[in-house]
C-alpha positions as a printed Julia matrix, in Angstrom:
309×3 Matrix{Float64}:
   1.3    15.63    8.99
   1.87   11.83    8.49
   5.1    10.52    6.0
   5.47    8.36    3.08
   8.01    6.3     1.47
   8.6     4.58   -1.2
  10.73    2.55   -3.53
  10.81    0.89   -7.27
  13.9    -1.09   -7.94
  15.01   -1.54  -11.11
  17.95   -3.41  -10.24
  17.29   -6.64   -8.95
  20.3    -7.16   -7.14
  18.87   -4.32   -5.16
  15.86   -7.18   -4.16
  16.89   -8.64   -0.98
  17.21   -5.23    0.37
  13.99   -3.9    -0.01
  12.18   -4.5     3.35
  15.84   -3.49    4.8
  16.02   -0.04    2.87
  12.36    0.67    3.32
  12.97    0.36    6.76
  15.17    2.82    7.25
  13.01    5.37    5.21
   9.92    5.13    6.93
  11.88    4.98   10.79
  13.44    8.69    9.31
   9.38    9.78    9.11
   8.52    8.96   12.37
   8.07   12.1    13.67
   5.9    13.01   11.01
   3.46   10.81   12.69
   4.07    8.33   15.66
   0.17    6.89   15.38
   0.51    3.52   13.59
   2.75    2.57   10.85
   2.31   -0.15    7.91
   4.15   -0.98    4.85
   3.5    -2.77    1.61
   5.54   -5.15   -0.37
   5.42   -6.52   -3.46
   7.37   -9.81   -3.75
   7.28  -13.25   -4.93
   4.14  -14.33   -6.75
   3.29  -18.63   -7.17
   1.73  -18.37  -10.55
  -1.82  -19.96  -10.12
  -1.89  -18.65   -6.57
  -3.16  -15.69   -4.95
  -2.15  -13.88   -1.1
  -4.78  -13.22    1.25
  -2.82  -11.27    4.19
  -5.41  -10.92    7.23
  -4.72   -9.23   10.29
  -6.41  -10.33   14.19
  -6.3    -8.59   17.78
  -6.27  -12.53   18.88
  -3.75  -14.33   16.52
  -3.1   -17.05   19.08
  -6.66  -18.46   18.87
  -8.06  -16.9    15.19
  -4.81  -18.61   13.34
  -4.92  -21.98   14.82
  -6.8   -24.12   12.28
  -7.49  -21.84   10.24
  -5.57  -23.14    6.71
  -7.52  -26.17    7.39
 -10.91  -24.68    7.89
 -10.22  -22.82    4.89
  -9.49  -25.65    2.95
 -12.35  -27.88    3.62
 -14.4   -24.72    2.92
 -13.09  -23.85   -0.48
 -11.91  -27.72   -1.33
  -8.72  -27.13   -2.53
  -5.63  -26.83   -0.18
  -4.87  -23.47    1.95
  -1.26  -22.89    3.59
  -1.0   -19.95    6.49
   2.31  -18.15    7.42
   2.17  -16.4    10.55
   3.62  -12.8    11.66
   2.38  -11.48   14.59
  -0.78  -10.21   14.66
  -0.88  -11.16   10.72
  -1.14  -13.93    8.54
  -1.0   -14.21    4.94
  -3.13  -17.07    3.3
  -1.57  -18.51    0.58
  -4.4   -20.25   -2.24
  -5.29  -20.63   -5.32
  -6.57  -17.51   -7.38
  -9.72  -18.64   -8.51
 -11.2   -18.75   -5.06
  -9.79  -15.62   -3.29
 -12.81  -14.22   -3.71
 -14.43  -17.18   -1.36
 -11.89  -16.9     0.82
 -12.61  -13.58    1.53
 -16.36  -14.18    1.85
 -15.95  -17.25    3.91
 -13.41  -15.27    6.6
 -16.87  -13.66    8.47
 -18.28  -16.62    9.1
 -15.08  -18.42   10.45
 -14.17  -15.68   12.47
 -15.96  -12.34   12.43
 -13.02  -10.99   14.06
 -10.27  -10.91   11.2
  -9.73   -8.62    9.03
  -8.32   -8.4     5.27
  -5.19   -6.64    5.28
  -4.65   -6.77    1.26
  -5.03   -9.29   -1.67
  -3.19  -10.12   -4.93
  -0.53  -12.01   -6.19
   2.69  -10.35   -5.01
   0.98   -7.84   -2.43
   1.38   -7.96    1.51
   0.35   -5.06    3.81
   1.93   -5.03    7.18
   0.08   -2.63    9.84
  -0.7    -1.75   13.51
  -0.59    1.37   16.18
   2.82    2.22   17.06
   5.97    3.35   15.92
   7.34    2.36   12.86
  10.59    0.78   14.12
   7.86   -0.86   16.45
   5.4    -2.13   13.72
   8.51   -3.22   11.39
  10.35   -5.1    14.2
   7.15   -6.93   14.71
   6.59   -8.44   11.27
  10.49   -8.49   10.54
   9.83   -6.5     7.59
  13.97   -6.23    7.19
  14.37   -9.48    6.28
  11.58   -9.05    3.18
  12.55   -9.1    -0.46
  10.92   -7.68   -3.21
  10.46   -5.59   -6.42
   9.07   -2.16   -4.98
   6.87   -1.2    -2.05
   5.16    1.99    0.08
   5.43    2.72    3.44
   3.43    5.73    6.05
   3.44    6.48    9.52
   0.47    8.16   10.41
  -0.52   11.23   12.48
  -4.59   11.02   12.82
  -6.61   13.75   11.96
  -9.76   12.33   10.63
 -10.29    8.61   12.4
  -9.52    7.16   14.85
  -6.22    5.88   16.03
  -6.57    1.99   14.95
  -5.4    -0.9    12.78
  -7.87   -0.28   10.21
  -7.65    3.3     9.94
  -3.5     2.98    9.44
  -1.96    3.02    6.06
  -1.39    1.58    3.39
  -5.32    1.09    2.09
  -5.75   -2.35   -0.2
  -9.22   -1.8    -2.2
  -8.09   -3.75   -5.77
  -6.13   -6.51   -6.41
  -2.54   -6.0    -6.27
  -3.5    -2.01   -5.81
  -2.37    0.01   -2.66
  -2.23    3.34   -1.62
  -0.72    5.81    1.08
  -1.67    9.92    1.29
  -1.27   12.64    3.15
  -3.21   14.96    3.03
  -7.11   15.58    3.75
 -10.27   15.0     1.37
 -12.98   17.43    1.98
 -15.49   15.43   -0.5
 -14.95   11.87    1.0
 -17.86   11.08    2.61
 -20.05   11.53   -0.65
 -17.71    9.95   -2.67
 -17.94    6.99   -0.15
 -21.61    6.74   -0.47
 -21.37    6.7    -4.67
 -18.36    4.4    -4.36
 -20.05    2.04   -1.84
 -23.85    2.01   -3.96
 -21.47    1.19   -7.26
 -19.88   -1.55   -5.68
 -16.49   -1.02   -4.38
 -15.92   -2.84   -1.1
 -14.79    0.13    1.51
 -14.62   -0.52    5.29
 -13.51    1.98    7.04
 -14.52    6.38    7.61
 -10.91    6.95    6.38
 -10.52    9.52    3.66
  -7.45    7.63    2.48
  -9.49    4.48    1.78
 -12.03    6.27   -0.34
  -9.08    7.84   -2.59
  -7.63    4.2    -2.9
 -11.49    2.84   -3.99
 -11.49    5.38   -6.02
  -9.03    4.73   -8.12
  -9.98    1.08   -8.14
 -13.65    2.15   -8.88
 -11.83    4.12  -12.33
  -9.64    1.12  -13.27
 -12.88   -1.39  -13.13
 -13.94    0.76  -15.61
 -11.42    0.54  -18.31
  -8.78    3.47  -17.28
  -5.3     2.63  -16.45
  -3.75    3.8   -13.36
  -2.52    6.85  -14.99
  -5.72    7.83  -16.06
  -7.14    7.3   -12.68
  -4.6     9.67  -11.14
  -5.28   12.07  -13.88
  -9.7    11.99  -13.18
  -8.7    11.81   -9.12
  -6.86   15.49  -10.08
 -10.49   16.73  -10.85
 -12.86   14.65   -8.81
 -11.56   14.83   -5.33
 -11.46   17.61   -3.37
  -9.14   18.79   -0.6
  -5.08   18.95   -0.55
  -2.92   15.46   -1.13
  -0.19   13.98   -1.74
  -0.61    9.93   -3.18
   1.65    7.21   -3.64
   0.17    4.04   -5.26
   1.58    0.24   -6.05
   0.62   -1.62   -8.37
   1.62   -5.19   -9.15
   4.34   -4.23  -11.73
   4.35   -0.47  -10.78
   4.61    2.43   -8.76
   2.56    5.99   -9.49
   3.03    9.34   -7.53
   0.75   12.8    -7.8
  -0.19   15.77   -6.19
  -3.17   18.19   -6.33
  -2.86   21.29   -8.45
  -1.85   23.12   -4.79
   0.72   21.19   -3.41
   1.03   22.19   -0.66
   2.11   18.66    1.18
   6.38   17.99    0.79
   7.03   15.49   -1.16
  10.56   15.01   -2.9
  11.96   12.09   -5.27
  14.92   10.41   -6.29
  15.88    8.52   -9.58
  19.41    6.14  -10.56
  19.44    3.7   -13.08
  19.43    1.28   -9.66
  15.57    3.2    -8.27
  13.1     5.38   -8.2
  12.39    6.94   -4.14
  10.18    8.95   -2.55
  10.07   10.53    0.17
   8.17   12.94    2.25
  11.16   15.11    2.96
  14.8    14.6     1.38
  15.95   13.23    4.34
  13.97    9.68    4.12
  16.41    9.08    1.44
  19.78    9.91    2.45
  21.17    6.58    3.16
  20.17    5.48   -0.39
  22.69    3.34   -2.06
  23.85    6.08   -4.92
  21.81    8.66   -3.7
  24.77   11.1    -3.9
  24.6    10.8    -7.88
  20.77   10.46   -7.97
  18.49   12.9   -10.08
  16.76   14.89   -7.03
  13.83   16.88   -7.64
  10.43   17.83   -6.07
   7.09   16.79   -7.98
   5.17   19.09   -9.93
   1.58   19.85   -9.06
  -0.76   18.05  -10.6
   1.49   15.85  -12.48
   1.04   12.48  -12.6
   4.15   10.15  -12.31
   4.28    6.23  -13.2
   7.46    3.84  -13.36
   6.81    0.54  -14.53
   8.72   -2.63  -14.82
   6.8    -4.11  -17.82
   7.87   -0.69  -19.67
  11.27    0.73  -19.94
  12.0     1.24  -15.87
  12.46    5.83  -16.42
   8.82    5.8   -18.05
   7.08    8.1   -16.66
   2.85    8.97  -18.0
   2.43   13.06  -16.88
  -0.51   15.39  -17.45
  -0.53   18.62  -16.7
């Protein structure tokens, strides 16, 4: 079944609560999948500087040293913040690309959680009030962010098959739903260049919309060509850095509801993620239309939405 959450705030007074109220939402899904859990967060960005978060079964031994290594291997200064089983790398933008090349040969072992400016994904096996307590995702502050607990049907029950999937910078996605087409879209995706690691179905629709915005569309065009290219039944919720995108396939057969005040936009698998909004009582409530493509932005006035029928 799996659930998703999410939430833009347009009110920044509404900032320090994000990890808090996200939270909350996602804990509400976890029967719609007790697998693994992750969430993503946009928040503060160091202009100049760029957010590696990287993920290891063996954080004791993996993390110790490792800003410094980086830094003598890229020649320019590296700063590590630890959570857990995660660690978010904190350099300059014009070699995250190196960083994430070098990783391998430091430590085979780690693996890139996400990338970009503002973006940190937070994921493991277990429970979401499990996986949130873990990286003290309460305490986080941001603009918006996505959250899904899964219930496995096509991989296997691990870190790296959990959601949210990274595959651009800044870009994330969640789904539920299944891809029937996947596995040749993976191969076309993989021989054009877009870095995918796992079998998960879910990645490929997140490196596919990467693989579209490389090539000149925006995201709303990307959600409007995934509407024709990929196959199956889904339901996806994407982040950008400034923005937050929902759509469904022409069937729509997955729940998905959404919520909008002049403090948010929500979403929710079911109504009941959302409940313990602030405002929700006097929200606008209403359930998606099939393949309709919804973006809120906060470099455009925050109710804008891009739709195509």
């Amino acid at each position: 079944m799996c659930g998703i959450v999410g939430l833009f705030l347009k009110d920044k007074s509404l900032e320090p609560q994000l990890g808090s109220l996200l939270t909350d939402m996602l804990i509400t899904m976890t029967d719609r999948g007790p697998d693994s859990a992750g969430i993503a967060i946009y928040g503060s960005e160091t202009t100049g500087n760029a957010k590696l978060t990287i993920q290891s079964d063996s954080p004791d031994t993996a993390f110790a040293g490792l800003d410094a290594t980086l830094s003598t291997a890229l020649g320019t200064p590296v700063t590590l913040s630890v959570k857990d089983t995660h660690a978010v790398l904190d350099l300059p933008f014009d070699k995250l690309d190196q960083a994430r090349a070098a990783l391998p040969g430091i430590d085979p072992s780690l693996r890139v959680m996400s990338r970009g400016e503002t973006l940190e994904i937070y994921k493991e096996v277990g429970l979401p009030k499990n996986v949130a307590d873990r990286f003290d995702i309460r305490q986080m502050s941001g603009t918006h962010g996505i959250g899904h607990t899964r219930m496995a049907t096509e991989s296997a029950v691990t870190t790296m098959g959990a959601h949210p999937f990274n595959t651009g910078l800044d870009q994330c996605l969640v789904h539920n739903g299944s891809l029937s087409n996947h596995n040749s879209l993976r191969r076309k995706l993989r021989r054009d260049g877009v870095h995918i690691e796992t079998e998960n179905d879910t990645e490929v629709g997140a490196a596919y919309l990467t693989w579209q915005m490389q090539n000149g569309a925006t995201l709303g065009e990307a959600l409007e060509s995934a509407l024709d290219d990929l196959d199956g039944f889904f339901t996806f919720v994407v982040g950008t850095k400034d923005g937050f995108g929902v759509v469904r396939d022409p069937i729509a057969c997955k729940p998905a509801v959404m919520a909008e005040t002049e403090q948010y936009v929500a979403f929710g698998s079911e109504y009941r993620a959302l409940v313990n909004l602030p405002g929700i009582e006097d929200a606008r409530v209403w359930e998606p239309e099939p393949a309709t493509v919804y973006f809120w932005s906060h470099t455009t006035p925050p109710t804008a939405q891009e739709k195509a029928a």
